[in-house]
C-alpha positions in Angstrom: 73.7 83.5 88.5 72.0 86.7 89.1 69.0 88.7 87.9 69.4 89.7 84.2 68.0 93.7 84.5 70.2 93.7 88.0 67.3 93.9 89.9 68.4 93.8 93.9 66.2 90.8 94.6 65.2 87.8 92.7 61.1 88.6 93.3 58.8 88.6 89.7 55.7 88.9 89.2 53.7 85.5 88.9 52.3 86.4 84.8 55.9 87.1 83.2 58.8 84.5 83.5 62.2 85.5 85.3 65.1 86.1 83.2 68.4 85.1 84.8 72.3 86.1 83.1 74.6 82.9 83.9 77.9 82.6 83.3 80.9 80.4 83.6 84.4 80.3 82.4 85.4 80.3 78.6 84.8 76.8 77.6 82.8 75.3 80.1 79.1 74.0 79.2 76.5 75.1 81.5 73.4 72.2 82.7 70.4 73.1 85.2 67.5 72.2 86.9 64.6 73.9 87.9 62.8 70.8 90.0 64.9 70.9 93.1 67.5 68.1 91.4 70.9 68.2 91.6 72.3 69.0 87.9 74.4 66.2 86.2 76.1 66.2 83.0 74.1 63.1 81.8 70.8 63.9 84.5 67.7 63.2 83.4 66.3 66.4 84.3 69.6 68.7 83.7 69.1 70.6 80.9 71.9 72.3 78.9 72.2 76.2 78.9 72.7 77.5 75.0 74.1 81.2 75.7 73.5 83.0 78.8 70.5 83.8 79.5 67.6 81.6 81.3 64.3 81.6 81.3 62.0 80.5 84.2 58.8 80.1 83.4 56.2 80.4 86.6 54.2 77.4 87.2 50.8 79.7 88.1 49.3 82.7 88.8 50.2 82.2 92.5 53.0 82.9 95.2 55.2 80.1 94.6 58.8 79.7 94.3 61.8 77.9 91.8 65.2 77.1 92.6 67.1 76.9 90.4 70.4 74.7 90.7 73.8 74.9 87.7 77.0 73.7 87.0 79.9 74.3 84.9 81.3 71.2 82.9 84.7 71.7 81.0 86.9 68.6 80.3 84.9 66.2 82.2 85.5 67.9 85.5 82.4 69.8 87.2 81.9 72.9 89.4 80.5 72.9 92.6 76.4 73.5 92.2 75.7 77.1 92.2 72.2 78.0 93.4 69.4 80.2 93.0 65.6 80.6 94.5 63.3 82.6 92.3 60.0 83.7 94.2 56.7 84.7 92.0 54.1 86.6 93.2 50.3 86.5 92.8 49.4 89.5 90.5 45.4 89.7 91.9 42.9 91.3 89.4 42.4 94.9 89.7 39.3 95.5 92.0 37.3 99.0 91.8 37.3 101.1 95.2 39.6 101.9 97.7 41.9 99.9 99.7 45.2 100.5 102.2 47.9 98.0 103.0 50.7 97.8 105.2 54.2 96.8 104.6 57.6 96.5 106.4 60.7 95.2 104.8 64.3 95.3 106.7 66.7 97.6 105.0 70.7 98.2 106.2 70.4 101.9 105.0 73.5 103.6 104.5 75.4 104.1 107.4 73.2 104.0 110.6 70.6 100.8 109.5 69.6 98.6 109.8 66.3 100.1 109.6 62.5 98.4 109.5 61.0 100.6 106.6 57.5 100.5 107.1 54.7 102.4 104.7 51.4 102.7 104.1 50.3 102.1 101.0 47.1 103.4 99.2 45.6 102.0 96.3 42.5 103.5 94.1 41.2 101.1 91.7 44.1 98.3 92.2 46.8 101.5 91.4 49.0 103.0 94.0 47.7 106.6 94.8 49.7 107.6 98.0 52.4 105.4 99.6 53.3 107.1 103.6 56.2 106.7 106.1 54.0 104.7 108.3 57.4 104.6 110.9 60.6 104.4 109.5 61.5 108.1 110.0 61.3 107.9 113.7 63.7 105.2 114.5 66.5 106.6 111.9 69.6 107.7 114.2 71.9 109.0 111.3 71.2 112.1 109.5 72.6 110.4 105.5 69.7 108.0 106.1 66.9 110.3 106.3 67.2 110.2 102.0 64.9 107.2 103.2 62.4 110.0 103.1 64.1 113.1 102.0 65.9 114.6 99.3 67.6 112.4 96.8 65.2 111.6 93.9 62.9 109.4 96.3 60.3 111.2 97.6 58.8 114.0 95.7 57.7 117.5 97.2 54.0 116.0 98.8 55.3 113.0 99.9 54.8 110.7 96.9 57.7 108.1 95.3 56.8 109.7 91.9 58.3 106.4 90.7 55.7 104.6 92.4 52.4 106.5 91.5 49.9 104.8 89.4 51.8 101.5 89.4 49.7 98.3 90.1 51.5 95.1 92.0 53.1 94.0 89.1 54.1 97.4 87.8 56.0 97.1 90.8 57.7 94.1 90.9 59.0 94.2 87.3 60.7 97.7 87.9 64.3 97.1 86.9 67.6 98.4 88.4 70.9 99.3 87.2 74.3 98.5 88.8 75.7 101.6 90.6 78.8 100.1 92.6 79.5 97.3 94.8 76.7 98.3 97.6 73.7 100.2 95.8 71.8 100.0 92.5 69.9 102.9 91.4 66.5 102.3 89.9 66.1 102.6 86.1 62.8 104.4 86.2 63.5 107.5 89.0 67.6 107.4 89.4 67.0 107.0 93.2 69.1 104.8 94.9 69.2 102.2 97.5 66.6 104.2 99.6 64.3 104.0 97.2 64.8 100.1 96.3 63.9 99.9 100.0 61.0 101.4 99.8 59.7 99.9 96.5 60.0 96.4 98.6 58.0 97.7 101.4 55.4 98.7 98.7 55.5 95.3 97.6 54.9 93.6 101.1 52.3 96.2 101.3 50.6 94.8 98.7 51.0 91.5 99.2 49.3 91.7 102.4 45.5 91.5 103.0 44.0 95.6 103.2 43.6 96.7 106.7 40.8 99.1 105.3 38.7 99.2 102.3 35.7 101.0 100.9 33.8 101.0 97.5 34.8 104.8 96.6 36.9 104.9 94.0 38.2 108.6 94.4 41.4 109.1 97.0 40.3 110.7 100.4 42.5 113.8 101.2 45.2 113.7 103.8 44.8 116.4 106.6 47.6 118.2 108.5 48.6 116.0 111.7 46.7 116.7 114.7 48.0 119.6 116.5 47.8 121.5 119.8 48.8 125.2 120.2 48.1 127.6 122.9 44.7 129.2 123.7 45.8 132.8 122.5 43.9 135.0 120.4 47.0 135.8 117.9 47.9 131.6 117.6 46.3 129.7 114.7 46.4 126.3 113.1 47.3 125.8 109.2 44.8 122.9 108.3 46.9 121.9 105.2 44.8 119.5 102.8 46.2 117.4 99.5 44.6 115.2 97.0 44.5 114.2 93.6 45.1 117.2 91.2 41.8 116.7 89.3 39.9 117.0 92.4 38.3 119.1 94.5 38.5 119.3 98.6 35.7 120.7 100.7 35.4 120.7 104.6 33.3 121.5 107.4 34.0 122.5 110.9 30.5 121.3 112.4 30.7 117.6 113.2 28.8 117.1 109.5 30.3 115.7 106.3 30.8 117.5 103.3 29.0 117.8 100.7 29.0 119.2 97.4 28.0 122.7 98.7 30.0 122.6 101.4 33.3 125.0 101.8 36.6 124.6 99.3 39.8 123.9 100.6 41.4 127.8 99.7 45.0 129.0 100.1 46.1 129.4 103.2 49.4 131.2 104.6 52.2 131.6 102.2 53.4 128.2 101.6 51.1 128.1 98.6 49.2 124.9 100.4 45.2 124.9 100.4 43.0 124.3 103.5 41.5 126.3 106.4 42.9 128.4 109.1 41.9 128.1 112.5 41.9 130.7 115.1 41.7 130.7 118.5 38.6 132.1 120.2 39.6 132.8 124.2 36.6 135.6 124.4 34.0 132.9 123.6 36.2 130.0 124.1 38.0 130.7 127.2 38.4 127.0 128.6 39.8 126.4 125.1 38.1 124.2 122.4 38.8 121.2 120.4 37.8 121.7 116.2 36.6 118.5 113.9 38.2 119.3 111.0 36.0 116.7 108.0 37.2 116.9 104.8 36.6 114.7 101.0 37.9 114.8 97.9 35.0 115.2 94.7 36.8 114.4 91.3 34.8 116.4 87.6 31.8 114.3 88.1 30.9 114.8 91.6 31.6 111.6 93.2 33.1 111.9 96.8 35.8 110.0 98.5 35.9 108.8 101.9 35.2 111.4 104.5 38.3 111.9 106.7 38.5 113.7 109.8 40.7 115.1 112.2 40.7 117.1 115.7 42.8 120.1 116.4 43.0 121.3 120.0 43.5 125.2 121.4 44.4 124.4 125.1 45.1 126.8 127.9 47.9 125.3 130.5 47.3 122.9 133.2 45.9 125.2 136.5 46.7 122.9 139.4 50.2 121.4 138.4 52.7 122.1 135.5 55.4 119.9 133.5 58.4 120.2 132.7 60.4 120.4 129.0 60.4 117.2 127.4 61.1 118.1 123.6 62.0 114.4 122.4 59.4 112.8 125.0 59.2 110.7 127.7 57.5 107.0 127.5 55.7 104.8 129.6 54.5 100.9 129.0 51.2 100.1 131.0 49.9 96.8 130.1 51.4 96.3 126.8 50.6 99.9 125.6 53.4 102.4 125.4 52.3 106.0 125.2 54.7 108.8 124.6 53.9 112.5 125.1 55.9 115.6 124.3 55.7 119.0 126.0 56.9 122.2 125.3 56.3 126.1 125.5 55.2 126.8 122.2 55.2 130.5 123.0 58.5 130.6 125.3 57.1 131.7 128.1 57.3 129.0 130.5 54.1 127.6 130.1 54.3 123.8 129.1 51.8 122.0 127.0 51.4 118.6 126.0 51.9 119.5 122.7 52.4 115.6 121.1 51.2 112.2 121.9 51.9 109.1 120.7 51.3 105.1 120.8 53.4 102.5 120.0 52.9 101.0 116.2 50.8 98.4 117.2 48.0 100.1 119.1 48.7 103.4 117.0 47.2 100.9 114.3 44.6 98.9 116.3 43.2 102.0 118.1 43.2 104.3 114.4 39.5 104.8 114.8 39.2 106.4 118.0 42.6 107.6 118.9 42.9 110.9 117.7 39.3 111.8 119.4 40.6 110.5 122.3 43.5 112.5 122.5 42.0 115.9 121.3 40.4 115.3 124.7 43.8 114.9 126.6 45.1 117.8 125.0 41.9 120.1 125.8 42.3 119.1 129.5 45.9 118.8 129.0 45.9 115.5 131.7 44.0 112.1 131.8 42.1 113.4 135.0 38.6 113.8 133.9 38.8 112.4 130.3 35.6 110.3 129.3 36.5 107.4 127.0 35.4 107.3 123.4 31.7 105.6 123.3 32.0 101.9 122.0 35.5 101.7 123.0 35.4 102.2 126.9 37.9 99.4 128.1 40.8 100.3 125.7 40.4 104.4 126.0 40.8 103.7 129.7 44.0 101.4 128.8 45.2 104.3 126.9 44.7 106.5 129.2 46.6 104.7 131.7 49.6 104.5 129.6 49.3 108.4 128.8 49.4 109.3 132.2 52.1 106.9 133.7 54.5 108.7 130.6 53.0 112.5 131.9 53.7 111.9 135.7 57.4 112.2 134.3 57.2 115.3 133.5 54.2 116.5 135.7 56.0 119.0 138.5 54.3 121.9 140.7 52.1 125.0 139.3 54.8 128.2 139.8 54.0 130.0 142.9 51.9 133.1 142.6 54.0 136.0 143.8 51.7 139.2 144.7 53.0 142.7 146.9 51.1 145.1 148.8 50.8 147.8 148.1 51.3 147.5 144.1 53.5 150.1 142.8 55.9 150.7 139.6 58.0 152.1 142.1 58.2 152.5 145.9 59.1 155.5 147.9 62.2 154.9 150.2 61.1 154.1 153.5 58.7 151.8 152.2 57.3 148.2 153.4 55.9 146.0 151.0 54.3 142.8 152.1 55.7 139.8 149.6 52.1 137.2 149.4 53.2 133.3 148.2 50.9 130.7 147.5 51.0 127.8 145.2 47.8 126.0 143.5 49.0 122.8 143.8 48.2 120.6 146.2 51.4 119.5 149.0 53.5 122.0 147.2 56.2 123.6 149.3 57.5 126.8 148.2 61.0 128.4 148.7 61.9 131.8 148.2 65.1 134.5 148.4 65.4 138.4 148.4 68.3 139.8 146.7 69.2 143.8 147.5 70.9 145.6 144.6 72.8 147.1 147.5 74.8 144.3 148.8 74.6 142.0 145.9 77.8 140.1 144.6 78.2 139.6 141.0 75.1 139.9 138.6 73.5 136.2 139.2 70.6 136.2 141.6 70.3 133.6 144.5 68.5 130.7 143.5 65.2 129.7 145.7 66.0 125.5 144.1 69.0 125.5 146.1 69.5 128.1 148.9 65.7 129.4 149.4 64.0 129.6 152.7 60.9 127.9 153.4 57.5 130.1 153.1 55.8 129.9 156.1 53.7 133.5 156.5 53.6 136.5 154.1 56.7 138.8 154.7 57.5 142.2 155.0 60.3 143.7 153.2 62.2 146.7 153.0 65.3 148.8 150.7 67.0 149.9 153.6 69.4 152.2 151.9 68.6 155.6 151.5 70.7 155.4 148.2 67.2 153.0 147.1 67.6 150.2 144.9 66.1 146.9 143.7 64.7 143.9 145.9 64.5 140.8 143.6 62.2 138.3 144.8 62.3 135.0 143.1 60.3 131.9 144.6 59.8 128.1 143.3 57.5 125.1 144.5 58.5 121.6 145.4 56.4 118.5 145.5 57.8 114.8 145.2 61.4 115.9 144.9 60.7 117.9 141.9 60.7 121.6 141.1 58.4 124.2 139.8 59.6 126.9 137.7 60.8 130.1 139.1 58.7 133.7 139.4 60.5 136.8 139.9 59.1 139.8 141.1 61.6 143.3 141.2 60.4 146.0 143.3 62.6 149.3 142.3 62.6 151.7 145.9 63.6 155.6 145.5 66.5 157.4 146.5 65.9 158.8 150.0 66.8 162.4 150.9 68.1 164.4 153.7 65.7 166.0 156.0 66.1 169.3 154.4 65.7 167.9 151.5 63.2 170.3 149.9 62.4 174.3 151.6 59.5 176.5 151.0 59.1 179.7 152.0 61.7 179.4 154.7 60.8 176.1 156.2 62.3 173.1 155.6 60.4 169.4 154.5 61.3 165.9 154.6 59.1 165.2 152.6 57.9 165.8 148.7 53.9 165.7 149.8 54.8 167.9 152.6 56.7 170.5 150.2 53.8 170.1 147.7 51.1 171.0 150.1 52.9 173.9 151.5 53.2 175.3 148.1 49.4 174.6 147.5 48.6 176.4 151.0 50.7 179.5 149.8 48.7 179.5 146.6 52.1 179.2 144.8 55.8 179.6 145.4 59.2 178.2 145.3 60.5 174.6 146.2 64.1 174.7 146.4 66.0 171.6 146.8 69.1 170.8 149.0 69.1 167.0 147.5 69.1 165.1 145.1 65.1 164.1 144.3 63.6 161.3 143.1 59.9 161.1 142.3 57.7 158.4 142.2 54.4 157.5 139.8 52.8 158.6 142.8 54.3 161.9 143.2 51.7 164.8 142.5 52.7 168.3 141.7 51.4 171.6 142.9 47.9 172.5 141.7 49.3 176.5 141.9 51.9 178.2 139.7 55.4 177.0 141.4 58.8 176.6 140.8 61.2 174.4 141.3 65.2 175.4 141.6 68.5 173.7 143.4 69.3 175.9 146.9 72.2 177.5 145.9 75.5 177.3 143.6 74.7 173.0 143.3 72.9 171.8 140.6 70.7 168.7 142.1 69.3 166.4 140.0 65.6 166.1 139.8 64.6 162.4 138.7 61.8 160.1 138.5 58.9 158.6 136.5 56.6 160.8 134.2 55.2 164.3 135.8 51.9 165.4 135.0 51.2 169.5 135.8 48.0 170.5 137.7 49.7 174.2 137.4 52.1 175.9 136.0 55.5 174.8 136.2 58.7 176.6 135.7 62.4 174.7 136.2 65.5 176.7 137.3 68.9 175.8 138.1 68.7 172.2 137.8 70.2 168.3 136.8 67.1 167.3 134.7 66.3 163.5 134.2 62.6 163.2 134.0 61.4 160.9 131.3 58.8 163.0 130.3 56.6 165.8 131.3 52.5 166.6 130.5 52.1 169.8 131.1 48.3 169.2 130.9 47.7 172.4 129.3 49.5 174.6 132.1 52.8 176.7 131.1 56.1 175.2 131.2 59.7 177.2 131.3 62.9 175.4 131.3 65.0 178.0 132.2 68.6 179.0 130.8 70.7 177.3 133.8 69.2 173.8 133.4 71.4 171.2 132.7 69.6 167.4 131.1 71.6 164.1 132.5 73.3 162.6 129.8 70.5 160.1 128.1 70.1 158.2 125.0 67.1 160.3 123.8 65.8 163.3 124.1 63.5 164.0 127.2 60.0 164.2 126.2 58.2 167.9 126.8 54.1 167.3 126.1 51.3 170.7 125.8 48.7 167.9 126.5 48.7 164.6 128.6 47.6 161.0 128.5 43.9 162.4 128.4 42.1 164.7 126.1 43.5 167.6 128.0 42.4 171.4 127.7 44.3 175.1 128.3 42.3 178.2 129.9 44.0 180.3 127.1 47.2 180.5 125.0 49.6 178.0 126.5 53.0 179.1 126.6 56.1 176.5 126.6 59.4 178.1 126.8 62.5 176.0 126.5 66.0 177.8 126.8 68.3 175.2 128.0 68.9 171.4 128.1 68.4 168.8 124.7 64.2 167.9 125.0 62.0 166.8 122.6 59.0 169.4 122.4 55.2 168.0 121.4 52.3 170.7 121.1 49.6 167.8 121.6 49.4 165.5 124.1 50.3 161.6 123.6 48.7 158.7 122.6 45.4 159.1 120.7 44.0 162.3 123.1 42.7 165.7 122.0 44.5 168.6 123.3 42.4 171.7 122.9 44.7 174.7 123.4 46.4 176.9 120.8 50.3 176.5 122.0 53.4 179.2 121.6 56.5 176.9 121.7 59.7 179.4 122.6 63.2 177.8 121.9 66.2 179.9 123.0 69.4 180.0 124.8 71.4 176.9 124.5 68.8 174.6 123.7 68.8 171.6 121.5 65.4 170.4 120.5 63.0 168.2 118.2 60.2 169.5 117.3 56.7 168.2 117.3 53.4 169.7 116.5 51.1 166.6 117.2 52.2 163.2 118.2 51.2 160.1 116.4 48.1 159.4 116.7 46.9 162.3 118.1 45.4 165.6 117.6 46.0 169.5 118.5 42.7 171.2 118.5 44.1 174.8 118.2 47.2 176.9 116.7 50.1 176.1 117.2 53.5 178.4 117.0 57.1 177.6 117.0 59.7 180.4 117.7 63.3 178.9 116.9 65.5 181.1 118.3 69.4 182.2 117.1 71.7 179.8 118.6 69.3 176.9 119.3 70.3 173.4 117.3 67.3 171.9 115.8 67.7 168.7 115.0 64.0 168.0 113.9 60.9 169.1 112.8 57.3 167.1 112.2 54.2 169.7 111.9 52.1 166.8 111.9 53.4 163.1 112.2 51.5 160.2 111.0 48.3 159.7 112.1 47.7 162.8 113.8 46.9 166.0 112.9 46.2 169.8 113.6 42.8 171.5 113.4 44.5 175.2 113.5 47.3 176.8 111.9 51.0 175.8 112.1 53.5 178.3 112.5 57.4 177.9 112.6 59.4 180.3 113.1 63.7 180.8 112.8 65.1 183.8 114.0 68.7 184.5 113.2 70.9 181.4 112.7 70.0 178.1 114.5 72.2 175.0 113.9 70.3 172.4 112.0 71.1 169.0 112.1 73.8 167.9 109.3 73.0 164.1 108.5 69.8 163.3 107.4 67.7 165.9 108.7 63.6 166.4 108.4 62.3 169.4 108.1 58.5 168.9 107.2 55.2 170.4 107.9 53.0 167.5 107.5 53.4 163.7 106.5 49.7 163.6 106.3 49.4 166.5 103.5 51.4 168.2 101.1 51.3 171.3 102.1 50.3 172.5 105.3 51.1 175.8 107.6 53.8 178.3 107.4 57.3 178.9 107.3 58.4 182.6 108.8 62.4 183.0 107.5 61.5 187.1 107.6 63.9 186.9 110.7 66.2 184.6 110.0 69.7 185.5 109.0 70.2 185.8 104.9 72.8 183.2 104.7 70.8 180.7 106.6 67.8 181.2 104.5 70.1 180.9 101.3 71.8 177.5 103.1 68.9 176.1 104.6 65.6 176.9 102.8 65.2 174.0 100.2 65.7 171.6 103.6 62.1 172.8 104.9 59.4 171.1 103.0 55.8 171.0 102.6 54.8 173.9 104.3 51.9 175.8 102.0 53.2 179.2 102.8 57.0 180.8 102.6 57.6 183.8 104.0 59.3 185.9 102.4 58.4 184.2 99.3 62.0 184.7 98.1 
């Protein structure tokens, strides 16, 4: 015997009678019973089956059951009794308003199970309107059973069984299934298979159950994102994603209020085509962080509002005194009865954990519904237990809750990172340096270990490790490069409390190459040191520093306020090095290894003469008229460039006026870009390129985005420079058309007829053919 329409289980609604396919062998006569007897050919209540279908009939509107008991009769023998129970269920009058219902059924799934599916189940009006994994997902361990949920015809793109929406209790129970093979039936309605049968008889404990909420409204409440946590960081946000019935409207607020009518509509929000509200993060007026009531209702044609529901989204900074550790699938703890289980993580993947999830078990997730997520918005704004108030009304069990929170958080709860600090603060340190290393942790009983790695006698490229073969901080410490080569001290420290370790801060401190104590001569006398040459030059009222090393400046490394030069001693060509060089006069380079980022000449002159030589680099080395700064020149500022590849900028950098009219001069065996303002900022003045024959120009930008040029712009080829052969540019201005002038009246005839269409946007040609 089984169920006529195939159906998986033999459960009817209690207003429709149960249709059951018998059969027996070819011949044989088929008797039954339906009062708990024991069929006989002659019984008294044994009736005789015509065909093969049978009919039972329920007894009430009521959850009862029938068994029904058969034989087979054929030549006066009998078959043993086959037997069937038939279980009707109530079908209740639909009732106005709205009501939700839990329901768990025990499923094998397909490969992993078995599984306890377990929904909740939403009803408007006696008719299903949202049914929700209420845990199932969560305790699936193998990925083909996640069609429980996902995928496969059962679950549509919000959620929703589609087969299920708008189907009362007995809608339900009389859905009918199809064989499929030996294991699953798929449903008749939707296609979906045994997931979805699973679900359906959730749905139907669900409703079979007494509503563990209710209310009169008879318009579905909207469901609200899942209550979230992210850092408190200007550029971090929270999607507040909101759904509800399609002929119906969602509005918020943000103030502790319910909606009303007036208040604000959902709107779009991000590009997932979901509606809602975006929250920001505030730090300037919110620095502690802040926790955001999110209340939100649903109001269908005529203006009639749904429950209000609300939820609490959290922007928290990390914990001050203490830290925790990674724990992406969560750790648990069980404190009288209640198991809590919290997740942290560095949402922004910089070390910095945050409890970013928490969790009770089933039961008290659903006893506690009311307060919970109020409760822990208040964990996640403190980002620990310590100081939380319980909800009001609900003081014993927040305090039970919070017990259970923290026992799972001391698993993960470890010491702050030290604080690593050097006196004196520099980018980079002059050679014979001492820089006193400062530790200190915030944490209470923390130790802290440390090590100092030298680039100069380090092995390999993997830093010692302060966890396992750190020394214990007692005092602040000096340390030193000791090499007159310089180098790099890496300092990395970590604290320890309970057995457990902090993360690890790293500070590098990058020390100079020393020189030789004749490192730098002026006039005759020989220095030590780069101040010393400096203000000997400044004393003269300008002059010559020749090297007889190799130099490496520092960020603190001034240059002569008089006109000076700078040239190797000799045949050798030493390299001069360092961070960026800003002019207070004016500047000329002879005889040289260049490798200077960059140099501001600050509205002084600048000549690279025609025997310096640029260190092999990856870019071009940057040459700027202006600084930093708004920056100004006495008169016409002259920049002469005959050797070496540079990139050559008539403005300063960054968004700075530089008020000078500049003469760029490019000769020799140069190879330049060139600039006339750089982005962002502007050239008050003329401005005057003279490209000479020889030179390779591989650029040219009058003016490059967002800066500009008050003046005139002036470029200038003379005989036949090189111009760059794969995609080159050549333009006056990305800002305008046409802008300044292009001189080819001294340029060689074949480069002008080669060359001339790859110049553009310059407003004047000369000659004009």
């Amino acid at each position: 015997m089984k169920a006529a329409d195939a159906r998986t289980q033999l459960l009817y609604a209690a207003n429709s009678p149960a249709e059951l396919t018998v059969s027996a062998e070819d011949g044989c006569t088929v008797y039954y019973t339906t009062d708990g007897s024991e069929p006989r050919v002659n019984g008294e209540t044994a009736k005789k089956l015509t065909g093969s279908a049978l009919t039972i009939q329920p007894e009430s509107n009521t959850d009862h059951s029938i068994t029904v008991k058969a034989i087979a009769a054929k030549d006066g023998q009998t078959s043993k009794i086959a037997e069937k129970t038939v279980q009707f269920v109530a079908i209740p009058s639909l009732t106005s308003g709205t009501r939700v219902y839990l329901g768990k059924v025990t499923d094998g799934g397909v490969s992993g199970g078995p599984y306890q599916i377990s929904v909740r189940v939403t009803t408007t009006n006696g008719k299903i309107t949202r049914v929700q994994d209420n845990g199932t997902e969560g305790s699936i361990d193998d990925d083909s059973d996640y069609a429980y949920w996902l995928g496969y015809g059962v679950m549509e793109s919000d959620g929703m069984p589609a087969k299920l929406l708008g189907k009362s209790l007995s809608d339900v129970l009389n859905m009918k299934t199809v064989p499929d093979d030996d294991d699953h039936n798929k449903d008749a309605v939707s296609g979906a298979t045994v997931w979805s049968d699973a679900i359906r008889h959730a749905t139907i404990a669900a409703l079979r159950s007494a509503p563990v909420s209710e209310s009169e409204s008879t318009v579905l409440a909207p469901t609200l994102t899942e209550q979230t946590c992210v850092p408190n960081a200007s550029y971090k946000y929270i999607d507040v994603a909101m759904s509800a019935d399609e002929d119906t409207s969602i509005r918020y607020t943000l103030d502790g209020t319910d909606p009303t009518a007036d208040s604000t509509e959902a709107a779009s929000i991000g590009w997932s085509g979901d509606i809602g509200v975006r929250l920001s993060a505030d730090p300037t007026n919110h620095p502690s962080g802040q926790v955001i009531e999110v209340r939100a209702a649903a109001f269908d044609k005529d203006g009639t509002r749904s429950d209000v529901v609300r939820q609490f989204y959290v922007f928290a900074n990390p914990l001050g005194n203490a830290a925790y550790t990674a724990q992406y699938s969560g750790i648990s703890a069980t404190v009288d009865g209640i198991t809590a289980i919290a997740v942290t993580q560095s949402p922004n993947y910089d070390d910095k954990y945050y409890i970013t999830s928490l969790t009770l078990d089933k039961e008290h997730s659903e006893t506690y519904a009311d307060f919970l997520p109020e409760l822990f918005s208040r964990i996640y704004l403190a980002q620990t237990t310590e100081g939380v108030e319980p909800i009001e009304g609900h003081e014993q069990e927040s305090q039970a809750v919070l017990s259970a929170v923290q026992a799972a958080l001391n698993q993960a709860l470890t010491a702050s990172k030290p604080t690593l600090s050097v006196s004196p603060e520099k980018t980079t340190y002059a050679n014979a340096d001492e820089v006193t290393v400062t530790l200190a942790c915030p944490t209470d009983g923390a130790e802290i270990y440390y090590t100092v790695d030298n680039s100069n006698t380090l092995t390999g490229s993997t830093l010692s490790d302060p966890t396992k073969t750190g020394t214990k901080y007692e005092n602040p410490l000096s340390v030193s490069i000791g090499d007159i080569a310089g180098g790099t001290l890496y300092i990395r420290a970590a604290a320890k409390k309970d057995g457990k370790w902090s993360g690890i801060v790293r500070k590098d401190l990058t020390f100079l190459k020393g020189v030789k104590e004749n490192a730098f001569a002026v006039n005759g006398q020989n220095y030590q040191s780069w101040a010393d040459a400096v203000a000997a030059v400044n004393a003269a009222n300008g002059g010559t520093i020749e090297l007889n090393d190799d130099v490496e400046l520092s960020s603190a490394s001034t240059m002569p306020s008089v006109p000076c030069t700078i040239r190797s001693a000799g045949e050798t060509k030493y390299k001069l090095s360092g961070s960026p060089l800003t002019l207070n006069g004016d500047l000329t380079l002879e005889n040289i290894t260049y490798s200077v980022s960059r140099i501001y000449a600050n509205g002084h002159d600048l000549t690279i003469a025609n025997d310096v030589e640029t260190a092999r680099s990856w870019t071009a080395y940057n040459l700027y008229a202006g600084s930093t700064v708004d920056s100004t020149a006495a008169g016409t500022q002259r920049i002469s460039v005959q050797a070496g590849n540079f990139a050559v900028i008539a403005s300063g950098r960054g968004s700075t006026t530089h008020k000078a009219d500049v003469d760029v001069a490019v000769g020799g065996s140069a190879e330049v870009e060139l600039a006339g303002a750089y982005m962002g900022a502007k050239l008050d003045g003329n401005v005057t390129f003279h490209v000479a024959d020889g030179v390779k120009l591989n650029q040219f930008l009058g003016e490059q985005s967002g800066d500009s040029i008050t003046g005139n712009l002036t470029l200038q080829i003379n005989g036949t420079p090189t111009l760059k052969s794969y995609n080159p540019t050549y333009k006056a201005s990305v800002n305008k058309d046409s802008f300044g002038t292009l001189d080819l009246t001294y340029a060689d005839a074949n480069f002008i007829t080669a060359n001339r269409d790859k110049f553009t946007g310059f407003a004047t040609v000369k000659p004009t053919a």
